[in-house]
PALO-624099 format. One record per residue (C-alpha): residue number from 1; y, z, x. Coordinates in Angstrom, 2 decimals, always signed. Layout:
+-----+---------+---------+---------+
! seq !      py !      pz !      px !
+-----+---------+---------+---------+
! NUM !       Y !       Z !       X !
...
+-----+---------+---------+---------+
end
This chain:
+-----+---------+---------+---------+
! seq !      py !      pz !      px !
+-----+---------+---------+---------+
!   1 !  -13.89 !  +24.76 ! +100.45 !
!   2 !  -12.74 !  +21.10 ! +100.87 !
!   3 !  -11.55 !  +19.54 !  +97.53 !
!   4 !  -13.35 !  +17.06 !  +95.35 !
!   5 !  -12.82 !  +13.51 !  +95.87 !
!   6 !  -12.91 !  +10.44 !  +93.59 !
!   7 !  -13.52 !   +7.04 !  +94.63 !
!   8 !  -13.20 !   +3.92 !  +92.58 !
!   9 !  -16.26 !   +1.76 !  +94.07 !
!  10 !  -15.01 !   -0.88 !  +92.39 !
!  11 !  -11.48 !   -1.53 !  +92.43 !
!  12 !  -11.27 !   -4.36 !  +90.38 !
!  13 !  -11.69 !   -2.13 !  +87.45 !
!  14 !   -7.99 !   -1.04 !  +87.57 !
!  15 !   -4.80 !   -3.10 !  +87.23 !
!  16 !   -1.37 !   -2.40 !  +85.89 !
!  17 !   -1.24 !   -2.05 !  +82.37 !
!  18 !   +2.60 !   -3.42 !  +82.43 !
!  19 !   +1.69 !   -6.59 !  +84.48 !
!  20 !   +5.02 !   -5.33 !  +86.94 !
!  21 !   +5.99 !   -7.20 !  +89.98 !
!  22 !   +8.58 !   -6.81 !  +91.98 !
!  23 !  +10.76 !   -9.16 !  +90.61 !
!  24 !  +10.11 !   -8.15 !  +86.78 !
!  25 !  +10.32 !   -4.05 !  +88.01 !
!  26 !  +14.14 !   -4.96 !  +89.17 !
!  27 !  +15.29 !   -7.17 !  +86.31 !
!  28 !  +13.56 !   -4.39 !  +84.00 !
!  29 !  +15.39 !   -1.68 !  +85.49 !
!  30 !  +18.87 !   -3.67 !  +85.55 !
!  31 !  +18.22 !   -3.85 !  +81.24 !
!  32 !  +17.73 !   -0.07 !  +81.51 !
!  33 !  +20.21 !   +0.42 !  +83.55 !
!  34 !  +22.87 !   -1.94 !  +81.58 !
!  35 !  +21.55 !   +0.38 !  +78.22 !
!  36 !  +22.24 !   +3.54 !  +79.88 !
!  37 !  +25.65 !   +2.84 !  +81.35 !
!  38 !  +26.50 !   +1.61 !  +77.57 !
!  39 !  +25.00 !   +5.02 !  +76.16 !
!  40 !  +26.82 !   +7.43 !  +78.73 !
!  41 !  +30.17 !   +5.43 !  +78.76 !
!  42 !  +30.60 !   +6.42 !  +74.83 !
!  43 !  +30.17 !  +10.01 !  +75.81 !
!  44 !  +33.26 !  +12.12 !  +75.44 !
!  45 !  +34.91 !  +13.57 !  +78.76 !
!  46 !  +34.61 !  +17.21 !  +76.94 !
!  47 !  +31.12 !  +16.26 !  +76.55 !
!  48 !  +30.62 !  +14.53 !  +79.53 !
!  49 !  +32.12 !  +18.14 !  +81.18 !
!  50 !  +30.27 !  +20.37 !  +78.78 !
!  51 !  +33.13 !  +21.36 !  +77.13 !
!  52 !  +31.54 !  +20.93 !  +73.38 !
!  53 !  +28.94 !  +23.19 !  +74.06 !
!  54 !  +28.21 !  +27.04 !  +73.65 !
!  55 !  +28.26 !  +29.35 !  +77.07 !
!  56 !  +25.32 !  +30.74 !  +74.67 !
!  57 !  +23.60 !  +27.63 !  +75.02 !
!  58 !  +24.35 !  +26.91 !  +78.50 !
!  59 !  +22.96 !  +30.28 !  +79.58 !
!  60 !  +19.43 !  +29.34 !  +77.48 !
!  61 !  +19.52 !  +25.75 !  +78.84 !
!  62 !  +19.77 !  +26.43 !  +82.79 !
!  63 !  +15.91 !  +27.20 !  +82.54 !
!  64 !  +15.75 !  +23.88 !  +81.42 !
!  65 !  +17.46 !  +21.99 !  +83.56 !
!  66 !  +15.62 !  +23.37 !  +86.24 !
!  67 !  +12.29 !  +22.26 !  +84.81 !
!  68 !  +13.99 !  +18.52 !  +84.91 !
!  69 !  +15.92 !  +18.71 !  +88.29 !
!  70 !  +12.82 !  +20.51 !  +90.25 !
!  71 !   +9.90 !  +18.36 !  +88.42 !
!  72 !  +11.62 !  +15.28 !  +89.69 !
!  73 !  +12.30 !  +16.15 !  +92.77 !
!  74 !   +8.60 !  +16.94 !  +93.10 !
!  75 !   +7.60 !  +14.03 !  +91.47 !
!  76 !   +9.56 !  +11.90 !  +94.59 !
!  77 !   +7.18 !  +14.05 !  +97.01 !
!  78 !   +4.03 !  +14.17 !  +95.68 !
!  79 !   +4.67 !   +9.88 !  +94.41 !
!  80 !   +5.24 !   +9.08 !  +97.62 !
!  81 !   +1.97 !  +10.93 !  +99.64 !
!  82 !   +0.34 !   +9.01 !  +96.22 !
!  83 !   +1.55 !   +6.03 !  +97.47 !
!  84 !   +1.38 !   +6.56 ! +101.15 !
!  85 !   -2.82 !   +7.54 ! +100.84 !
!  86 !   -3.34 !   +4.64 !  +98.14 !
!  87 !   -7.04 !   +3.19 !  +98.36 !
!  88 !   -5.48 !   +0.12 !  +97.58 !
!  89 !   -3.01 !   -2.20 !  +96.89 !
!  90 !   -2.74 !   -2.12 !  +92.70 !
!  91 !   -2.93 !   +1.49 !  +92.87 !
!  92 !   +0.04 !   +1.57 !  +95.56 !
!  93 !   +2.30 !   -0.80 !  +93.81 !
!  94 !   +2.16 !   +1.64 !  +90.48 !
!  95 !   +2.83 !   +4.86 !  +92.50 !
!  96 !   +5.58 !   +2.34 !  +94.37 !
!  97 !   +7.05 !   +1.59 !  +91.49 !
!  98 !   +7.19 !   +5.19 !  +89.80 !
!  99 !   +9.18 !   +6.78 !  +93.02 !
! 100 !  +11.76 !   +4.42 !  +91.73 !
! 101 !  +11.78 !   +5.82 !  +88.53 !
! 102 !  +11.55 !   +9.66 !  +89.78 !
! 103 !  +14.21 !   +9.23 !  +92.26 !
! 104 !  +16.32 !   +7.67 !  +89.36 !
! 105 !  +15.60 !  +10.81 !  +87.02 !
! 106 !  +16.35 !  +13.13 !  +90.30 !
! 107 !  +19.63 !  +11.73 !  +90.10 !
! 108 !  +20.38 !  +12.04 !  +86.43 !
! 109 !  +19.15 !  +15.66 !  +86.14 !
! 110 !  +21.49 !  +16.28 !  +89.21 !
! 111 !  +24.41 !  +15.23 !  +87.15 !
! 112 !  +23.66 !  +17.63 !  +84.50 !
! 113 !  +24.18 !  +20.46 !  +86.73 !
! 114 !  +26.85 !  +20.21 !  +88.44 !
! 115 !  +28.80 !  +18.61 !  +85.16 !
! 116 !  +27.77 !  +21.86 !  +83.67 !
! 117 !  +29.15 !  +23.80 !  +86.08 !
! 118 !  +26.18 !  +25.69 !  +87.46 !
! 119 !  +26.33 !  +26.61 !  +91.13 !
! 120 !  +23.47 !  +25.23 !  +93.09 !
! 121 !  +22.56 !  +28.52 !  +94.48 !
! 122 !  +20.98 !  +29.25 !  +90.82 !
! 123 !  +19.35 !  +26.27 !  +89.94 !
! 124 !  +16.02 !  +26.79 !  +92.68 !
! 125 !  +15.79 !  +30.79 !  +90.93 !
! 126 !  +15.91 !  +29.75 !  +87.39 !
! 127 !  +12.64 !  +27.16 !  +88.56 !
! 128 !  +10.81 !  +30.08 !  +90.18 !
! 129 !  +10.98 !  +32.34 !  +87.31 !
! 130 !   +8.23 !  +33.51 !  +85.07 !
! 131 !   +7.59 !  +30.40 !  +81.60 !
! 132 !   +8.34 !  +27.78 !  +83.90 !
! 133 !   +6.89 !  +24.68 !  +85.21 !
! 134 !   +6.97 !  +25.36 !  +89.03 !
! 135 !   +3.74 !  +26.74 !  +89.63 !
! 136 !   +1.93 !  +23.01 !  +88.35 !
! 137 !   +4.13 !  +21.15 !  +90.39 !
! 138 !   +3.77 !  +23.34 !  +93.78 !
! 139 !   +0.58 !  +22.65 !  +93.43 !
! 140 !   +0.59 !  +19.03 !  +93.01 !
! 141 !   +3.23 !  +19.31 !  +96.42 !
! 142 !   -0.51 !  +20.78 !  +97.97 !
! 143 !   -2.80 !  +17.75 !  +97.29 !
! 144 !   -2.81 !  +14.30 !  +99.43 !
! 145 !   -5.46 !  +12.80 !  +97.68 !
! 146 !   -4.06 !   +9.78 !  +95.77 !
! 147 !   -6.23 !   +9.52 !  +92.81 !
! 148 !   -6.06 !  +13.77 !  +92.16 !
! 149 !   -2.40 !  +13.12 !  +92.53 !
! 150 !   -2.37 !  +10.58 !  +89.63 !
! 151 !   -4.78 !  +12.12 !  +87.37 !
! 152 !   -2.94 !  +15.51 !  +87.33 !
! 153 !   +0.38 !  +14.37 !  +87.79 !
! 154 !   +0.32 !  +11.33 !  +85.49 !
! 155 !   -3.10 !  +11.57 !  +83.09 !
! 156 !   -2.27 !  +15.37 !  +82.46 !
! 157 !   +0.84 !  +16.72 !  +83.12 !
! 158 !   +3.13 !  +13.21 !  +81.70 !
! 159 !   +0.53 !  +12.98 !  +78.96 !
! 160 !   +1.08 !  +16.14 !  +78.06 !
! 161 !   +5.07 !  +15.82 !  +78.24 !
! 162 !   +4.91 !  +12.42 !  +77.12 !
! 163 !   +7.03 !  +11.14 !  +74.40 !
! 164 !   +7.32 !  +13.04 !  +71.78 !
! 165 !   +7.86 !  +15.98 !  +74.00 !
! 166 !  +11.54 !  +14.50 !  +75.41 !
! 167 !  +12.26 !  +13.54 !  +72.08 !
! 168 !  +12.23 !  +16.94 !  +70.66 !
! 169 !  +14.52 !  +17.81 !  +73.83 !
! 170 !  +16.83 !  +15.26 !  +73.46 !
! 171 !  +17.30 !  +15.87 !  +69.68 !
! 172 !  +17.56 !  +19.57 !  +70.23 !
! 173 !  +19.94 !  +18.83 !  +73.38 !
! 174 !  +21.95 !  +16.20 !  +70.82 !
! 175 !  +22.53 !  +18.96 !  +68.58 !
! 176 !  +23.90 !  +21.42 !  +70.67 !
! 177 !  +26.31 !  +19.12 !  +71.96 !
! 178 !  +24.52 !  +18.24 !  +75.18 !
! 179 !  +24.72 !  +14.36 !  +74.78 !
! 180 !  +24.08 !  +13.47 !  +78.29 !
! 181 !  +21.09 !  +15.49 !  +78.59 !
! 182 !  +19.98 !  +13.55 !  +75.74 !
! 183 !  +20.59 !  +10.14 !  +76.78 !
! 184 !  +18.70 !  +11.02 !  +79.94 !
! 185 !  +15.68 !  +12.19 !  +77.78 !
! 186 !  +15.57 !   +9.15 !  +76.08 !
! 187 !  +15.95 !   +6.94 !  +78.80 !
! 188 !  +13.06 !   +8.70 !  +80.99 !
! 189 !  +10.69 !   +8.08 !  +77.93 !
! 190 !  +10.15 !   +4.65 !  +78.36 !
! 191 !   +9.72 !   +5.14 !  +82.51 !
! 192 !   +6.86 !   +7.64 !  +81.75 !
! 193 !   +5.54 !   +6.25 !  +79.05 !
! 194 !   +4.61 !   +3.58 !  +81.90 !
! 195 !   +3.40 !   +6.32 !  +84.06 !
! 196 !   +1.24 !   +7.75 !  +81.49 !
! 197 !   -0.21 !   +4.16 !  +80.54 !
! 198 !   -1.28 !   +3.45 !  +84.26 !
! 199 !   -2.82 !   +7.09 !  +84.79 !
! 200 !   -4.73 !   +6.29 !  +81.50 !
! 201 !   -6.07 !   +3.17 !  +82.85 !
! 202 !   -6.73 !   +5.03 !  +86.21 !
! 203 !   -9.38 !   +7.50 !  +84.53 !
! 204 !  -10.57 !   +5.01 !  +82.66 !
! 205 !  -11.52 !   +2.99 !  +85.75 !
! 206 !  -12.63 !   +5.96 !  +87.06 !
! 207 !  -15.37 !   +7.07 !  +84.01 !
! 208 !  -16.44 !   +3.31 !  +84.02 !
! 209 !  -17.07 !   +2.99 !  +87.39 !
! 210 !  -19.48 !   +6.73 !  +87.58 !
! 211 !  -19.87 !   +8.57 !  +84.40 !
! 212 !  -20.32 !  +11.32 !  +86.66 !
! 213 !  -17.12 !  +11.08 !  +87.76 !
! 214 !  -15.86 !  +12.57 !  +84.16 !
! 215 !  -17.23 !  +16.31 !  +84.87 !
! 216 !  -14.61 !  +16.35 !  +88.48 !
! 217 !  -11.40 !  +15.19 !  +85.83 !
! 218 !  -12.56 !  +17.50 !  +83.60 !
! 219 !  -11.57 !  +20.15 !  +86.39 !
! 220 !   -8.68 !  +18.62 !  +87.22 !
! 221 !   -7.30 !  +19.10 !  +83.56 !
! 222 !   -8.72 !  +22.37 !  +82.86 !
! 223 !   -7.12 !  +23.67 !  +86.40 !
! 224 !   -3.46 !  +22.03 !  +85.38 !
! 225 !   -3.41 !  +22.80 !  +81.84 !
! 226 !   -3.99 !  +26.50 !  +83.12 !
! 227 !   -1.02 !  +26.41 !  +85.36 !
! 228 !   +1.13 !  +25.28 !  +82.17 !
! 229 !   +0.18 !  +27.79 !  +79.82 !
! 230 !   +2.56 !  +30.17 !  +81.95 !
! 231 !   +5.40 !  +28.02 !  +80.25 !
! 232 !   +4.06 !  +28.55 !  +76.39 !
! 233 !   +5.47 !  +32.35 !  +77.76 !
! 234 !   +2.51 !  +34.07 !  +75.91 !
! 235 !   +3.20 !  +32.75 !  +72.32 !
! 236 !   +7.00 !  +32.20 !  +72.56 !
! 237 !   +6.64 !  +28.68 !  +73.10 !
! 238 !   +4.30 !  +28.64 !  +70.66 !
! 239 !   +5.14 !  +25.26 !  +68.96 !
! 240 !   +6.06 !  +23.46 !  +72.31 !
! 241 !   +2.65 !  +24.39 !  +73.54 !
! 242 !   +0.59 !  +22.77 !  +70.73 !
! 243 !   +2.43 !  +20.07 !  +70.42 !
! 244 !   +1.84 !  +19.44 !  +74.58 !
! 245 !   -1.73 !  +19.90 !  +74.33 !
! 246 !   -1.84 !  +17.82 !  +71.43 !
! 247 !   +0.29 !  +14.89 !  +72.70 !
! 248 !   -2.47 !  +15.29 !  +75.98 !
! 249 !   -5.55 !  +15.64 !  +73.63 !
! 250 !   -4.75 !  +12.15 !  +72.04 !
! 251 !   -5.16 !   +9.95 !  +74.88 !
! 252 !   -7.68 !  +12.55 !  +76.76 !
! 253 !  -10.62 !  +13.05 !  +74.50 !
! 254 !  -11.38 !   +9.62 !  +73.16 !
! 255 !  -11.92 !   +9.32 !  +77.23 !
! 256 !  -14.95 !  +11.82 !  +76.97 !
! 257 !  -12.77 !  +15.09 !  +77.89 !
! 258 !  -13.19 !  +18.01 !  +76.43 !
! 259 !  -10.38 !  +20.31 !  +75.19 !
! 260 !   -9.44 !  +23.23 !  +77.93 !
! 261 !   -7.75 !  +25.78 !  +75.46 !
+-----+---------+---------+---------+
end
């Protein structure tokens, strides 16, 4: 059965919520860039190494690292068909833009796991086990479609993990000793807090332009909010789970949506 399509008839409806061009995405990014180089240079070398934490914690935290590392890699796939299928130019700058930022967090989340000593033949099991994110984002690898791309990937999935979600992991991360994993939490917020502002303005645009167009996104967030419930591990994750749908919830409902779970 071929897959729903949206089209936004009218394009003009949708423009970048950040008002980026090129010239304001690179001196932008040389500020962040400047701020993180600041934040990881006062980082111990034991720290840096992963000497100042628990081979308890390391053992827990390889699960996560692989939900970082594999999401971004993903996220420079499934960005890129985005950007390679957009209907048009506004749209295509965004997705532009946001490979940037992926490919940037790629890198970062490689760091951590080779600084922590993990070999590379583990990293790609720990993704495909059971509680993690990798069946959402092989599925988002699937689509071409630009706008399903966005709306899942961006809408849902980085409204959901928005935020407040990498705060909790960068405070939890700070106090186990993982300070670079933290600094790279908090300097990813304010890339997908972008993301997540532009995906926003994307349904928007999309609801505006044909009301009917709400009952196809409702789909679209009922079918990816089913793939992450395999992460809330059937209750364990308990708190991480309501506090995902609830970051999602805020900037999905007053939109029209209805809750999934």
């Amino acid at each position: 059965m071929a897959r729903k399509r949206l089209v936004l008839k009218d394009p003009g409806r949708f423009s970048d919520p950040a008002g980026l061009t090129w010239e304001r995405y690179v001196a932008m990014q040389a500020r962040e860039r400047e701020r993180y180089m600041a934040e990881r240079a006062a980082i111990s070398q034991d720290a840096l190494n992963y000497k100042t934490v628990s081979p308890q914690y390391l053992e827990r935290a390889v699960d996560q690292f692989a939900n970082n590392y594999y999401s971004e890699l993903s996220a420079t796939h499934y960005v890129a068909t985005a950007a390679a299928n957009a209907p048009f130019d506004e749209l295509k700058k965004c997705a532009l833009f946001q490979l940037a930022d992926e490919q940037r967090h790629l890198e970062m989340d490689r760091e951590v796991f080779e600084r922590a000593g993990i070999p590379e033949r583990d990293w790609l099991a720990a993704w495909e086990a059971p509680g993690t994110t990798c069946r959402f984002f092989r599925h988002l690898l699937e689509l071409e479609d630009t706008i399903e791309i966005l709306v899942k990937g961006n809408f849902v999935a980085e409204g959901a993990a928005g935020p407040g979600t990498f705060t909790v992991l960068a405070d939890g991360a700070e106090a186990r000793g993982d300070v670079l994993s933290a600094i790279n939490h908090r300097a990813r917020i304010r890339d997908e807090t972008r993301h997540i502002s532009y995906g926003r303005v994307l349904v928007k645009a999309l609801i505006d332009d044909d009301p009917g167009n709400l009952d196809t996104i409702q789909e679209w967030q009922d079918e990816s909010l089913r793939l992450f419930a395999e992460v809330a591990r059937g209750g364990e994750r308990r708190a991480w789970w309501e506090g995902f749908l609830a970051s999602y919830y805020k900037i999905a409902l007053p939109l029209g949506l209805r809750p999934s779970f």
